[in-house]
MIKEGU-648344 format. One record per residue: residue in one letter; x, y, z of N, C-alpha, C in turn. Coordinates in steps of 0.001 Angstrom, whole numbers, plus 524288, in hexadecimal, padded with zeros to 5 digits. Layout:
N
atom resn A; n.u X; n.v Y; n.w Z; ca.u X; ca.v Y; ca.w Z; c.u X; c.v Y; c.w Z
...
This chain:
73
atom resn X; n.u 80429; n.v 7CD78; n.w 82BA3; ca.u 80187; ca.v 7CFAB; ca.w 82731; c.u 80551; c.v 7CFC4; c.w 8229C
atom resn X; n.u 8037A; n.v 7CFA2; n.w 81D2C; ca.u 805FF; ca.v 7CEA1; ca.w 819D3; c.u 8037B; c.v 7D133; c.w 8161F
atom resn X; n.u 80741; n.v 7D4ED; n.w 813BA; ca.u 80505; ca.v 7D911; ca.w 8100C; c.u 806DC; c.v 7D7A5; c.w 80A7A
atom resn X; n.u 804A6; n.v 7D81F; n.w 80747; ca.u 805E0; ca.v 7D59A; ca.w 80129; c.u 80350; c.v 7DB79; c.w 7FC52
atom resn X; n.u 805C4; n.v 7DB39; n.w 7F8DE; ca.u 80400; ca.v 7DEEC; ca.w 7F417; c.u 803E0; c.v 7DC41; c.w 7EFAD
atom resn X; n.u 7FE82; n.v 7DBA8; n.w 7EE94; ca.u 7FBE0; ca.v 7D8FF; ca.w 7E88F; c.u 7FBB1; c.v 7DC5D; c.w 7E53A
atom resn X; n.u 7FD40; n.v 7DA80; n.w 7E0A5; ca.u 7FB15; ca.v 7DE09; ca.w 7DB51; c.u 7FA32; c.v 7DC17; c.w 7D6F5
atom resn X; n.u 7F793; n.v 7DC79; n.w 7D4CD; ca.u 7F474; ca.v 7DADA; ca.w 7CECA; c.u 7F02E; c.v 7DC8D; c.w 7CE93
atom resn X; n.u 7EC63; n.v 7DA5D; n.w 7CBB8; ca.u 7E7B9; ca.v 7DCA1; ca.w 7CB5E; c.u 7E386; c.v 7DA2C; c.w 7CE3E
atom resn X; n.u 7E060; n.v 7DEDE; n.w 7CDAE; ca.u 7DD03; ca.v 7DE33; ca.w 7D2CC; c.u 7DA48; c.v 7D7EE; c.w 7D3E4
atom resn X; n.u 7D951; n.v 7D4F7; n.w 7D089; ca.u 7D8E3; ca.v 7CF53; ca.w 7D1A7; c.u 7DBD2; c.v 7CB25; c.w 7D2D9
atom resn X; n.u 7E0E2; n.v 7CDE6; n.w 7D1F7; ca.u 7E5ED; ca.v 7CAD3; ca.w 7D35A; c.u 7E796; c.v 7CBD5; c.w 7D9F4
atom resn X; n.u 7E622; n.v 7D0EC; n.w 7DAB0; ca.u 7E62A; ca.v 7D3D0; ca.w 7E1B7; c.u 7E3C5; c.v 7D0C7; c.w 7E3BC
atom resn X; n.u 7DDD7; n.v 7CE9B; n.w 7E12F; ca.u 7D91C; ca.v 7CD5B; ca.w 7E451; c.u 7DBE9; c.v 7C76F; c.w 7E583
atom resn X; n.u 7DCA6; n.v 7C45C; n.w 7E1CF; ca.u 7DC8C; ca.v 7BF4D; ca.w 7E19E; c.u 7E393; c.v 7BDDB; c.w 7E612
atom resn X; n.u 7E73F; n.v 7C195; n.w 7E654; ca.u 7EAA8; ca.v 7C2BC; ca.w 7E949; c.u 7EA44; c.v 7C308; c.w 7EDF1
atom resn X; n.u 7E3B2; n.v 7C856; n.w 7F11A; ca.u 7E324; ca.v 7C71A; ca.w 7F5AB; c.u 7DFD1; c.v 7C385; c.w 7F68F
atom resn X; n.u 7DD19; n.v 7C017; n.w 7F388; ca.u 7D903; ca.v 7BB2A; ca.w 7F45B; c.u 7DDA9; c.v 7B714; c.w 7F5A5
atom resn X; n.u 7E2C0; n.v 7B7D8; n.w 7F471; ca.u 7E4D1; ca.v 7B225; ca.w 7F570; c.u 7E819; c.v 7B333; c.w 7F95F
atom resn X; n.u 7E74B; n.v 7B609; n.w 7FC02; ca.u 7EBAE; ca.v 7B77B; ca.w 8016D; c.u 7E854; c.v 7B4F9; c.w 80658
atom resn X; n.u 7EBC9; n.v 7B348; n.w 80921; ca.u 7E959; ca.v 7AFD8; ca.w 80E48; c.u 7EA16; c.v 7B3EB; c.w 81235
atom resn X; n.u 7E5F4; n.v 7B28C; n.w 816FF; ca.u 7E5DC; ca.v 7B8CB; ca.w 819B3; c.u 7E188; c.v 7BAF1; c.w 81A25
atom resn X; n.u 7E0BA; n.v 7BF35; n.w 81DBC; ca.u 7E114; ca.v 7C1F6; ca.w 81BC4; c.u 7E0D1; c.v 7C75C; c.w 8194E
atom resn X; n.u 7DE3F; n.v 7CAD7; n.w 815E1; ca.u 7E060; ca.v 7D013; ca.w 8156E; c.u 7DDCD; c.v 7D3CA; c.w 81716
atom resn X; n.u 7DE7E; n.v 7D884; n.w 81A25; ca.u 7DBE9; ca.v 7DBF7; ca.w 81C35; c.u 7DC6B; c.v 7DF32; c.w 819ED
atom resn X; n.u 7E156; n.v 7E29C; n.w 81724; ca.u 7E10D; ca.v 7E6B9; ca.w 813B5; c.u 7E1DC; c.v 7E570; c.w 80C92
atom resn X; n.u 7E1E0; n.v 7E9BA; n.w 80ADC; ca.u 7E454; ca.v 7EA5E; ca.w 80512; c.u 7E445; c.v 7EF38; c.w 80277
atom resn X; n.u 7E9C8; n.v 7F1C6; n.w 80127; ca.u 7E98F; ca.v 7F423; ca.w 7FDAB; c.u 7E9FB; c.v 7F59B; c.w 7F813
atom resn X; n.u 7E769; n.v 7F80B; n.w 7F656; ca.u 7E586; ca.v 7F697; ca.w 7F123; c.u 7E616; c.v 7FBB9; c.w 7EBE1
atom resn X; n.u 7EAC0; n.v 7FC77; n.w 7E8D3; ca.u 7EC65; ca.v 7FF2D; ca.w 7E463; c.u 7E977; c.v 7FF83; c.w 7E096
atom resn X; n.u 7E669; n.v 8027F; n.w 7E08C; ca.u 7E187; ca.v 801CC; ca.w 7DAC0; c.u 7E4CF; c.v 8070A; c.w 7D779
atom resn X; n.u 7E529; n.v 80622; n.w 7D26D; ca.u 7E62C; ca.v 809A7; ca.w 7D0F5; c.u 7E24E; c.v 80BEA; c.w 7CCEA
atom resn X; n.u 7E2E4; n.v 8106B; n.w 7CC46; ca.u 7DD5A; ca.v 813E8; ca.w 7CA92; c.u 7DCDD; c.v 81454; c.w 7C587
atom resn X; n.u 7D780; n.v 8143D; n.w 7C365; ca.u 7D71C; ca.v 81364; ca.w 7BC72; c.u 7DAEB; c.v 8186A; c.w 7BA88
atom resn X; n.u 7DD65; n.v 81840; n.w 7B742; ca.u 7DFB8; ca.v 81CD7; ca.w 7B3CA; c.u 7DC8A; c.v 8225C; c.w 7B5CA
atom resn X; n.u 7D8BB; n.v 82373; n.w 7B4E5; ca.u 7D635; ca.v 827DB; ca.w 7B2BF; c.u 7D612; c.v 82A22; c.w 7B976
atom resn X; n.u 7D73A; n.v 82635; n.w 7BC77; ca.u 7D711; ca.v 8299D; ca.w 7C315; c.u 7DA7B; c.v 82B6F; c.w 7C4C8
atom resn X; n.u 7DDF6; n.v 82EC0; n.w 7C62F; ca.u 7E21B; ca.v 83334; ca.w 7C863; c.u 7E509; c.v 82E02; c.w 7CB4F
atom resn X; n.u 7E703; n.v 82C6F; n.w 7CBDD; ca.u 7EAD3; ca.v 82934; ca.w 7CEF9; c.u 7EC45; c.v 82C16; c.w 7D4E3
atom resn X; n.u 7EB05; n.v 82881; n.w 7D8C6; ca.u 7ECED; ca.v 8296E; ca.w 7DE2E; c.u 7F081; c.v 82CA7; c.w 7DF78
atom resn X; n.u 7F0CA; n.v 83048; n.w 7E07E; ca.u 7F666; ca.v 83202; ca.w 7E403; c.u 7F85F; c.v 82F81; c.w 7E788
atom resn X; n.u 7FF1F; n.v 82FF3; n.w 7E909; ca.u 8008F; ca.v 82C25; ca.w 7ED2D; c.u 7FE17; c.v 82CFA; c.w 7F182
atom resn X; n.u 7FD05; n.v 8330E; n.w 7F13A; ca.u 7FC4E; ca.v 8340F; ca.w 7F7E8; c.u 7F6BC; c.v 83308; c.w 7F7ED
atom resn X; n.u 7F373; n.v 8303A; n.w 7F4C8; ca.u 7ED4B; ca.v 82DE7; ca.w 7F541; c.u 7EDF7; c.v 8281F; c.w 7F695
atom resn X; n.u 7F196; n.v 8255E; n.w 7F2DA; ca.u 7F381; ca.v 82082; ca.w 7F584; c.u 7F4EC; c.v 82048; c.w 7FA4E
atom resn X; n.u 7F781; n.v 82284; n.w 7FC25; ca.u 7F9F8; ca.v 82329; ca.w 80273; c.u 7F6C6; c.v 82275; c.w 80753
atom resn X; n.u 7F2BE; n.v 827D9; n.w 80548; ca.u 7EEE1; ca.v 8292E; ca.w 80784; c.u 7EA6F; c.v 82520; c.w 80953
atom resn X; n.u 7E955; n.v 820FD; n.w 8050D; ca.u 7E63F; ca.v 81E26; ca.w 805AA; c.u 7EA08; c.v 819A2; c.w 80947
atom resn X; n.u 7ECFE; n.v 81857; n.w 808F1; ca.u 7EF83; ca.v 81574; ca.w 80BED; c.u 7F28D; c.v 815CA; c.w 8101F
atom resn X; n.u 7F114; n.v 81A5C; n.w 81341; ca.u 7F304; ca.v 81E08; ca.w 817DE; c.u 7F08D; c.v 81BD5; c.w 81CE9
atom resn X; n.u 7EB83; n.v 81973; n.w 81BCD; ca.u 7E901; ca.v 8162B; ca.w 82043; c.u 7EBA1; c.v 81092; c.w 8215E
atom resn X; n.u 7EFAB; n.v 80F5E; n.w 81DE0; ca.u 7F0C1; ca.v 808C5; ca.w 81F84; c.u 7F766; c.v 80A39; c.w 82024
atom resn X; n.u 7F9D4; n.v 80F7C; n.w 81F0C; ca.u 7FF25; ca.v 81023; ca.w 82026; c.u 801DE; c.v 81049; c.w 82578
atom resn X; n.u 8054F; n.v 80F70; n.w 826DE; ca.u 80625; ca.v 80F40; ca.w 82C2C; c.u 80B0D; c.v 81445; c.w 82CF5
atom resn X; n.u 809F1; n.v 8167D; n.w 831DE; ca.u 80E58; ca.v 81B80; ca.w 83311; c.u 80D9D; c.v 81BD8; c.w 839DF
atom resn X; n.u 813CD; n.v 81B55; n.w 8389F; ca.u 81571; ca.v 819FD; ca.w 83DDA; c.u 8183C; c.v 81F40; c.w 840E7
atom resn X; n.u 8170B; n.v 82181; n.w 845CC; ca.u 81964; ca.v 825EF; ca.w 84740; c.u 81BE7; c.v 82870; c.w 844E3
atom resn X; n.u 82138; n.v 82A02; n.w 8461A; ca.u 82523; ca.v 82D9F; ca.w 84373; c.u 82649; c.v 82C40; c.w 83DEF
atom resn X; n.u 8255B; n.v 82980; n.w 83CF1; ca.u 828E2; ca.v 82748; ca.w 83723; c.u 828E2; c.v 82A1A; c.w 832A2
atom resn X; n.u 82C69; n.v 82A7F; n.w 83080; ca.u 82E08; ca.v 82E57; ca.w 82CFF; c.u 82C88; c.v 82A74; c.w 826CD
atom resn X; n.u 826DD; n.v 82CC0; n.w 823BE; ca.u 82408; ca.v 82A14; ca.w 81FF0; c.u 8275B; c.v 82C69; c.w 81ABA
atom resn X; n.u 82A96; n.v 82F7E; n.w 819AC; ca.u 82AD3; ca.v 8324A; ca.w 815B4; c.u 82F8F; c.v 830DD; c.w 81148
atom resn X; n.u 82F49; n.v 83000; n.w 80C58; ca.u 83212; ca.v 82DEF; ca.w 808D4; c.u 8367E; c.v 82B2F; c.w 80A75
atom resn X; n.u 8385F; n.v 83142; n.w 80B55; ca.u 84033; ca.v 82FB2; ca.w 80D51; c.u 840CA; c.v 82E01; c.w 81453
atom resn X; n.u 83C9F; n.v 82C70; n.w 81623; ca.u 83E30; ca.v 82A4E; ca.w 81C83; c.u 83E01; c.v 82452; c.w 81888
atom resn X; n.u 83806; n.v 82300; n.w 81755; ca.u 837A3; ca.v 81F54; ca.w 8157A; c.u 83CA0; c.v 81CB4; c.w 81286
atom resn X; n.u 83FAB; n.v 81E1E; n.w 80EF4; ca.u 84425; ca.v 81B4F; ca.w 80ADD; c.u 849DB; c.v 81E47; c.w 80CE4
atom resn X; n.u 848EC; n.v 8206B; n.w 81214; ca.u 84EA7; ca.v 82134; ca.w 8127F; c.u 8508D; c.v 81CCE; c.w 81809
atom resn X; n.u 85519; n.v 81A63; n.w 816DB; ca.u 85874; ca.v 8145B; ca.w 81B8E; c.u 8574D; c.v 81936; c.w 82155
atom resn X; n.u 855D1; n.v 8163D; n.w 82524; ca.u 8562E; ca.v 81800; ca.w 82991; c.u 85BFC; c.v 814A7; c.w 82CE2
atom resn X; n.u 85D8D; n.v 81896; n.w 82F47; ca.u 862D6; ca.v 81529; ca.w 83252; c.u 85F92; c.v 80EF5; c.w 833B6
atom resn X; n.u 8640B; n.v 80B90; n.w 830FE; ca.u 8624C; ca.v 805C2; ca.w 83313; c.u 86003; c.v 803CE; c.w 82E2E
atom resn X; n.u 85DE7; n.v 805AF; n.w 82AC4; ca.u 85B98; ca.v 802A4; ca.w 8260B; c.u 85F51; c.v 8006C; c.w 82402
């Protein structure tokens, strides 16, 4: 599987995944909201994308596990 991130505008996305060989089962998709609508919170972004995240037993998810060298890095 081979994961790729397009961006331009939305006819430039389209014509981007029309020319990929394959092929695609998912996509996610950044719309951003007219001015006059309250803008997302992170933790609404998250949220919506909590069904395709992966978490594995013990693992320690949190800022500083994440960006701090573990012995061996």
């Amino acid at each position: 599987m081979t994961v790729r991130v397009l961006k331009g505008s939305k006819q430039e996305i389209a014509e981007k995944v029309a020319g990929i060989s394959g092929e695609i089962h998912e996509a996610i998709v950044f719309i951003e909201e007219p001015s006059d609508a309250p803008p997302a919170t992170v933790e609404e972004l998250f949220a919506e994308m909590e069904p395709y995240m992966v978490h594995v037993g013990n693992a320690d998810y949190s800022r500083e596990a994440l960006y701090t060298r573990m012995e061996g890095e």
